[in-house]
Backbone as numpy.savetxt, mean C-alpha at the origin, in Angstrom:
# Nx Ny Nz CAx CAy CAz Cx Cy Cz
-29.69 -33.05 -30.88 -29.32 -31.72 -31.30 -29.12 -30.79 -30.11
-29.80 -31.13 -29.16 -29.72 -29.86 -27.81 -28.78 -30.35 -27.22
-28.04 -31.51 -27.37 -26.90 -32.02 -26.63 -25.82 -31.46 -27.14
-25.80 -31.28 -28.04 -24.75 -30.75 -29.38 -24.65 -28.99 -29.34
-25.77 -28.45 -28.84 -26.11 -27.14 -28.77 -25.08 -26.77 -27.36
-25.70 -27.73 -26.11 -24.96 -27.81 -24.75 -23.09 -27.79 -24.54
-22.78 -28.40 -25.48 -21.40 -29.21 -25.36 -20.95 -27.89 -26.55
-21.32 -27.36 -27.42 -20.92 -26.40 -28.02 -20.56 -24.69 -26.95
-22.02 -24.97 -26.57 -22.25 -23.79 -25.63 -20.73 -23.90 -24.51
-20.93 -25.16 -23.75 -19.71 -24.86 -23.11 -18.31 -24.85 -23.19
-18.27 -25.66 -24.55 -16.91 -25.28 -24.87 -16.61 -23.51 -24.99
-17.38 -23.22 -25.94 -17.09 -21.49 -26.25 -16.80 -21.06 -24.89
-17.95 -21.08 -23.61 -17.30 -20.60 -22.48 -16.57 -20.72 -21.68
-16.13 -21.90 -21.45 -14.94 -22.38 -21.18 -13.74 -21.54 -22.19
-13.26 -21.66 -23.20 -12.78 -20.96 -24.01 -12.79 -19.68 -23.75
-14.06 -18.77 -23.45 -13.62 -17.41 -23.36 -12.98 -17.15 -21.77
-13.88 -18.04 -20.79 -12.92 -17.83 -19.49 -11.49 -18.00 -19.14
-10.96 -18.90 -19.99 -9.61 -19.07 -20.56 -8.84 -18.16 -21.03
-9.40 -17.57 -22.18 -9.01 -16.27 -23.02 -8.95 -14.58 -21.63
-10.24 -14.74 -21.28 -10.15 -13.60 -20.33 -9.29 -13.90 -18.91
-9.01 -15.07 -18.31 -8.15 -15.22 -17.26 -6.34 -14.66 -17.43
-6.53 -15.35 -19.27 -5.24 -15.45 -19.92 -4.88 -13.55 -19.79
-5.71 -12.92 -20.53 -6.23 -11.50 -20.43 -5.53 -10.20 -19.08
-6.43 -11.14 -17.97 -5.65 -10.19 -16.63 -3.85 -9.87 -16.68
-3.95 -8.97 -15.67 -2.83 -8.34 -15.77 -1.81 -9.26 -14.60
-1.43 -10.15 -15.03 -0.46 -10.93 -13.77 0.08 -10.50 -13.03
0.73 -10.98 -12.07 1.36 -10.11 -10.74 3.00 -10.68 -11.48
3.40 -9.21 -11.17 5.12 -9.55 -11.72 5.85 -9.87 -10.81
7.02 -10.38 -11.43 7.79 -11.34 -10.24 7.90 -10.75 -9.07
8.51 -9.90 -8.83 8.31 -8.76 -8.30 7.56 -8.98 -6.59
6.29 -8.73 -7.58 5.24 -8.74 -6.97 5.25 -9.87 -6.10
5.19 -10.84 -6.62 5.27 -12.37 -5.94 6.23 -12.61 -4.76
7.12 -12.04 -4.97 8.71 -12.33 -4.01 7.79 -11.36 -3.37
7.45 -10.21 -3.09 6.96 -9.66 -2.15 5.89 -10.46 -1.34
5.12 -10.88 -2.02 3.99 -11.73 -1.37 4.71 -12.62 -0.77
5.51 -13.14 -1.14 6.19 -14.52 -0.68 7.19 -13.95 0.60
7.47 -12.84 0.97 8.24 -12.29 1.67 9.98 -11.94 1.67
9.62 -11.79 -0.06 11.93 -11.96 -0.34 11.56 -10.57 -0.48
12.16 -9.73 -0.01 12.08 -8.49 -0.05 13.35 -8.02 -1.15
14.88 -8.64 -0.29 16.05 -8.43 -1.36 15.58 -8.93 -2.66
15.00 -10.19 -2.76 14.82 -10.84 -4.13 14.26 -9.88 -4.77
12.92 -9.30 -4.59 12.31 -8.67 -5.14 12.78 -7.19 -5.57
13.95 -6.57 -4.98 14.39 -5.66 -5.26 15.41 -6.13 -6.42
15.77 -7.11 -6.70 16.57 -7.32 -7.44 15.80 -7.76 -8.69
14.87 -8.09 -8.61 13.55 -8.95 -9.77 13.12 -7.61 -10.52
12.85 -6.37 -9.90 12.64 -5.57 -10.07 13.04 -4.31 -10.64
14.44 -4.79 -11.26 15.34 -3.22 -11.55 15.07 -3.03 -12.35
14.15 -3.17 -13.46 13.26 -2.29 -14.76 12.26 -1.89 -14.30
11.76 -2.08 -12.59 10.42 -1.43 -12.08 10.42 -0.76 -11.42
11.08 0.03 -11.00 10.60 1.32 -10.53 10.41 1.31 -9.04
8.88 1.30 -9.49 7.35 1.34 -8.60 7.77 0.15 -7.44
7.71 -1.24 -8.25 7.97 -2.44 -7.21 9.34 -2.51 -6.42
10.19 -2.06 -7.03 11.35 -1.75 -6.48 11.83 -0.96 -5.57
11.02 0.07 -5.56 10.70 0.92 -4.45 9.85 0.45 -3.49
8.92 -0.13 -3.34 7.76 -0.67 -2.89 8.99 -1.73 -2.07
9.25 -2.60 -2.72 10.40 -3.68 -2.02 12.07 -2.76 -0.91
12.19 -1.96 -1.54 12.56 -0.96 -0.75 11.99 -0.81 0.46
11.33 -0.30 0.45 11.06 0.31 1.40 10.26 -0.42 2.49
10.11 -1.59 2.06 9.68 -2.43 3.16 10.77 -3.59 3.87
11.93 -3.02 3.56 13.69 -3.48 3.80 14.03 -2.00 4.91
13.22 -1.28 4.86 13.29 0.13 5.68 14.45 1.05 5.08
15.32 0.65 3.47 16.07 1.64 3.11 15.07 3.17 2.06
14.93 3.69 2.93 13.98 4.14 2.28 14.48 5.53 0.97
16.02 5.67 1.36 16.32 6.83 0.75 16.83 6.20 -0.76
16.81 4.88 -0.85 17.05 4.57 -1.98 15.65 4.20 -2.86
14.17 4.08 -1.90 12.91 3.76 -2.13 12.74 4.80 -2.85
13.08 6.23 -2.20 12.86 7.42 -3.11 13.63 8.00 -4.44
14.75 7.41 -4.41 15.21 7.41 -5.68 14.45 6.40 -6.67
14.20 5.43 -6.14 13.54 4.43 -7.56 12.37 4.54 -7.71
11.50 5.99 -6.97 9.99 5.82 -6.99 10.36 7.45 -7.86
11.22 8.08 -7.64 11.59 9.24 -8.66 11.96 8.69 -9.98
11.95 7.93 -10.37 12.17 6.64 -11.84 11.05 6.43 -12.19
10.18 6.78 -11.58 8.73 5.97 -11.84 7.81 7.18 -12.46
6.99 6.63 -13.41 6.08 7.60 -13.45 4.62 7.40 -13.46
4.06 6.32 -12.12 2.95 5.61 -11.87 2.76 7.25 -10.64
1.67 7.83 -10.48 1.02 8.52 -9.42 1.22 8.14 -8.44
1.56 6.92 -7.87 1.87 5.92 -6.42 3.04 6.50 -6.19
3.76 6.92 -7.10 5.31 7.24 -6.53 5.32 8.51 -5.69
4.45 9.32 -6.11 4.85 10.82 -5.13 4.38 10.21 -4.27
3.03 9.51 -3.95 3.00 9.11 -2.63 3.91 8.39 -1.60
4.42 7.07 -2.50 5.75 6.62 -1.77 6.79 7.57 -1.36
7.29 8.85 -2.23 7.61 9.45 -1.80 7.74 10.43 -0.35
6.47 10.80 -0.36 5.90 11.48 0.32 6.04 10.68 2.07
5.97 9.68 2.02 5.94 8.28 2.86 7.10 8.46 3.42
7.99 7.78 2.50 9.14 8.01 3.22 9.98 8.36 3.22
9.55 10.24 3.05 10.83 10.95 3.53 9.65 11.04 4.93
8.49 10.91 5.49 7.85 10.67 6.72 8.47 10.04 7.44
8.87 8.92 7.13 9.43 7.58 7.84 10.37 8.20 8.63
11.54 9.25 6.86 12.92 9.50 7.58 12.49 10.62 8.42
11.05 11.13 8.74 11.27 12.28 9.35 12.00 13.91 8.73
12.21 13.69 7.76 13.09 14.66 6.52 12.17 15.07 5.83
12.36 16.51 5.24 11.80 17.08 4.40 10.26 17.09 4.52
9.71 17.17 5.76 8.20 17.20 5.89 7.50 17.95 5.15
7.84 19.74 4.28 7.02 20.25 4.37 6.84 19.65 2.42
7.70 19.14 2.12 7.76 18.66 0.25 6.54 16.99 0.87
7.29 16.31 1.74 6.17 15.23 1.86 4.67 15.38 2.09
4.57 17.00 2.92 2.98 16.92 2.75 2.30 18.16 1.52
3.51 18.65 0.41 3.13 18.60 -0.29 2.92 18.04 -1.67
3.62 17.06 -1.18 3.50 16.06 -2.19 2.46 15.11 -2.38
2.04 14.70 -0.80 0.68 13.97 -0.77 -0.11 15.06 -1.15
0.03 15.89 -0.54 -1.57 17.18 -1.01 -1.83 16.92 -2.65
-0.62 17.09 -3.30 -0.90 17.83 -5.02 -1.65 16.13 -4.98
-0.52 14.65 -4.91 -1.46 13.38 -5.37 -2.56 12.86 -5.20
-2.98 13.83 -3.61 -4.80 13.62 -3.09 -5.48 14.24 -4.40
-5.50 15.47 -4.95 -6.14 16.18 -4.99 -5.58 16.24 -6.57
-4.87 15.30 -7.27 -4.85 15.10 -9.01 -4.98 13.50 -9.05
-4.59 12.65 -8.33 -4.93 11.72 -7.80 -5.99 10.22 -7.43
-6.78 11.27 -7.11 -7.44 10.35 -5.63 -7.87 8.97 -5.85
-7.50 8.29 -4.78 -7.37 6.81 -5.00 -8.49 6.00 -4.38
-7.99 5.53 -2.79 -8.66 5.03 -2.48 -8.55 6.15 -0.87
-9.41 7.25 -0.76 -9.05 8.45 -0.31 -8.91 7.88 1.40
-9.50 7.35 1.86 -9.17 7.05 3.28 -7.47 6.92 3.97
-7.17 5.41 2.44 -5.65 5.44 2.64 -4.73 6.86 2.79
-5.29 7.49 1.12 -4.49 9.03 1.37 -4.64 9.97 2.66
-5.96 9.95 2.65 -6.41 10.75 3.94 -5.32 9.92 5.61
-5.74 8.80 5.53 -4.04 8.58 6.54 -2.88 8.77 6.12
-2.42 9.06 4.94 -0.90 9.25 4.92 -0.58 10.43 5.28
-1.82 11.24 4.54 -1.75 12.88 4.87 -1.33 13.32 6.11
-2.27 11.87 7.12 -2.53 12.60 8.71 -1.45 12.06 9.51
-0.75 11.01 8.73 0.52 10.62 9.24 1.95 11.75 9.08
1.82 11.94 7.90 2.41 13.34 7.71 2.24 14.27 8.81
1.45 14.59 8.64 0.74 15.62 9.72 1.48 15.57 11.03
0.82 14.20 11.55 1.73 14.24 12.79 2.85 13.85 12.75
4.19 13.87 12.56 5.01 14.07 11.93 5.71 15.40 12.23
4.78 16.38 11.12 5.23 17.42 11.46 5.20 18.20 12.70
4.27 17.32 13.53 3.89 18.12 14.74 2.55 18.38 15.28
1.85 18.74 13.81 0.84 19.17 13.39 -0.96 18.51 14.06
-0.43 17.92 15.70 -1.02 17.11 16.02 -2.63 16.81 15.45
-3.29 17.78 16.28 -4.76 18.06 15.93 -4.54 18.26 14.42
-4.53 18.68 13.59 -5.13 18.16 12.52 -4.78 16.80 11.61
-4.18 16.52 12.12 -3.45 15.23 11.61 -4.64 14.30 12.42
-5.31 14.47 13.94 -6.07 13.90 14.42 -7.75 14.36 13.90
-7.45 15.14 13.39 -9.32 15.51 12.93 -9.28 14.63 11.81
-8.12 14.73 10.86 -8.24 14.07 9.31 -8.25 12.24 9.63
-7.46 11.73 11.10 -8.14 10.64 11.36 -9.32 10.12 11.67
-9.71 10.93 12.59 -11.03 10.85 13.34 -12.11 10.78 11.79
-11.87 11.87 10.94 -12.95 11.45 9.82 -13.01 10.45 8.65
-11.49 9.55 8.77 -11.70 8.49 8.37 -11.43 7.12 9.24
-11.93 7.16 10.32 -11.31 5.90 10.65 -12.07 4.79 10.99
-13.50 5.40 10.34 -14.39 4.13 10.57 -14.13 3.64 9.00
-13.81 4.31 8.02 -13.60 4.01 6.73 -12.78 2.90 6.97
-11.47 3.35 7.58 -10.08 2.56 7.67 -10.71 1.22 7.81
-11.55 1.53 9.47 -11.83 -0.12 10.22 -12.70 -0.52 9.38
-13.57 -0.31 8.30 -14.22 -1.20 7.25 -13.40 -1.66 6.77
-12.69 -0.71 5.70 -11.35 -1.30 5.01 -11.02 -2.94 5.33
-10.48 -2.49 6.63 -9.31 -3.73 7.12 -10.23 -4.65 7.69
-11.68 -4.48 7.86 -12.46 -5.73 8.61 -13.30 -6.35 7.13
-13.43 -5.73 6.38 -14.39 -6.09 5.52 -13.52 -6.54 3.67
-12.51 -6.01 3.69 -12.12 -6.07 2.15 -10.61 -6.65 2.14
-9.69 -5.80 3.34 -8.56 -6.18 2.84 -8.28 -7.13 4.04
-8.65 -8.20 4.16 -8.35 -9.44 5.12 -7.32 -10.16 4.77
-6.67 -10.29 4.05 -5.75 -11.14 3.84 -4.68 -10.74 3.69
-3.36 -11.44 4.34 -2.18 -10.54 4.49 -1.39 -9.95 3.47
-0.98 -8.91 3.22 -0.23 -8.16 2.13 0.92 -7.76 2.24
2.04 -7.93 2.38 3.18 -7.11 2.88 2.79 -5.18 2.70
2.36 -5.30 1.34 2.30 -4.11 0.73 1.35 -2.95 1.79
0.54 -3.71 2.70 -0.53 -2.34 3.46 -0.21 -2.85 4.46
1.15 -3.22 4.91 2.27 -3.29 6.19 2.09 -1.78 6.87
2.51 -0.86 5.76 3.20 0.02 5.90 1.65 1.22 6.39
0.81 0.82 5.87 -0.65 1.09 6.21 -1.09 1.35 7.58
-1.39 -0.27 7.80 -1.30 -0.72 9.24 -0.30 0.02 10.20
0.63 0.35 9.97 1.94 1.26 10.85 1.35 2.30 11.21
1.14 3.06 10.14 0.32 4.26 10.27 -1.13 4.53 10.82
-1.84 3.66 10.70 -3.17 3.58 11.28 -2.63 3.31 13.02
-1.97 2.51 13.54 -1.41 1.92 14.58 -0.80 3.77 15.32
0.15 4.37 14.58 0.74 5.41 15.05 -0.58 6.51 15.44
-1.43 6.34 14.55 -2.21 8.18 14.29 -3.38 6.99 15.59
-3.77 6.16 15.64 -4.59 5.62 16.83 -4.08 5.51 18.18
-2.56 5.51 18.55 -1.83 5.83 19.30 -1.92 7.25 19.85
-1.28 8.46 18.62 -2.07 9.60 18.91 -3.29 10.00 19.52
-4.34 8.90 19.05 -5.93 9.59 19.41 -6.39 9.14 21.10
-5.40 7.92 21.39 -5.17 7.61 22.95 -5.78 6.03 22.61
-5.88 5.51 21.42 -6.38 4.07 21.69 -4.59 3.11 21.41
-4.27 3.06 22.78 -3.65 2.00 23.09 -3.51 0.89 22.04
-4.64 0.29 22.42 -4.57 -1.09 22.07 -5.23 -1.39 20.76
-5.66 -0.83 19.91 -5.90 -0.78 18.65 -4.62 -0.36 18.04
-3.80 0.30 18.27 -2.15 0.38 18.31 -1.30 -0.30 18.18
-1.48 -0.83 19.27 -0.53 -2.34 19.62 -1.22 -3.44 18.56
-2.14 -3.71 18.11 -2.93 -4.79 17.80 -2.50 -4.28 16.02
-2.91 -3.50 15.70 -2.34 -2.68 14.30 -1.41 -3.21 13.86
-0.04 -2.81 14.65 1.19 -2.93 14.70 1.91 -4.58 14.69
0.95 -5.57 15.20 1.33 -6.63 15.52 0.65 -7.87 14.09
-0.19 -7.11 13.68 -0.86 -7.03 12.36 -0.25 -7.37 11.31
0.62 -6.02 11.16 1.68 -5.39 10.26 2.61 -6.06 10.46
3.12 -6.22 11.54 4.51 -7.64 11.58 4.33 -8.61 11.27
2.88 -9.41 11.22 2.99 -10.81 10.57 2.12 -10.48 9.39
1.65 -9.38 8.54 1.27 -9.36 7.22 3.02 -9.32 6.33
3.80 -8.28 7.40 5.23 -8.06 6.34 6.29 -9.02 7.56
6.76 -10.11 7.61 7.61 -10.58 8.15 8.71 -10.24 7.69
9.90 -10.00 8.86 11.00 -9.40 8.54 11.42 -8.38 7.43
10.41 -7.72 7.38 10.65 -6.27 7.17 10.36 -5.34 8.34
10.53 -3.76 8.09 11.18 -2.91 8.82 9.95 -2.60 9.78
8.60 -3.23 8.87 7.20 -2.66 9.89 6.97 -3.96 10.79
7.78 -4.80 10.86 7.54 -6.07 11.77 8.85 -6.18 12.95
């Protein structure tokens, strides 16, 4: 009878781990061609998405079309993509840092990241020192981040790494810069941050 109890027991859980794996939210194709590094593919996998489509955008470095398909979107990530890269283009700074401002602050995500886009913005605009205070107070966050959680390569925090690389450049560390940057080229191969 307790054998019967056993072999019952694990079927059901087996069964529900099944049911709940089945459950998660899959990565859309999309998604995958990005991981996999098709950037065009994925822009093309993507033309009912928006978000990924932009995302695949903009790691092709066309970014003025990233902002049209992240203006399609109505995920909170998009003003930030936004915000990003009209940075990139150097255009329209003072809508990009208020665009990150309103998404920090209705938003907030995973605030370190924001807190660098902000300060990437920032400098950008010029805006050196504070673009360097808003690093300086997250950048032991950042270096947890990237030493402790996000280890494994992403195309997607390519664009991350760029920015951490630029605003550490700013603060005079060289070679945490260079090392960032070289990061970012083999997390996103042949895209625009590699």
């Amino acid at each position: 009878m307790l054998q019967i109890a056993v072999v019952v027991t694990a079927v059901l859980l087996i069964g529900w781990l099944a049911a709940w794996m089945l459950a998660q939210k899959p990565a859309t194709n999309a998604q995958q061609l990005i991981q996999d590094h098709r950037y065009e593919d994925a822009v093309i996998a993507a033309a009912n998405d928006p978000l990924h489509r932009a995302e695949a955008l903009k790691l092709l470095g066309r970014f003025d079309e990233a902002i049209a398909s992240y203006r399609r979107s109505d995920d909170p990530a998009a003003q930030e993509g936004i915000a990003l890269s009209l940075a990139h283009l150097n255009r329209d700074l003072d809508e990009a840092k208020r665009l990150m401002e309103e998404n920090v602050a209705l938003h907030p995500q995973i605030m370190e990241f924001q807190a660098l886009g902000l300060a990437y913005i920032l400098l950008r605009r010029g805006e050196r020192s504070d673009a360097l205070r808003i690093y300086t107070d997250n950048v032991e966050l950042l270096e947890t981040r990237f030493r402790d959680d996000y280890t494994d390569p992403d195309p997607l925090l390519a664009e991350t790494l760029v920015m951490f690389g630029a605003l550490s450049e700013a603060a005079g560390d060289v070679t945490r810069a260079t090392a960032l940057r070289a990061q970012a080229a083999h997390w996103a191969p042949g895209s625009v941050w590699s």
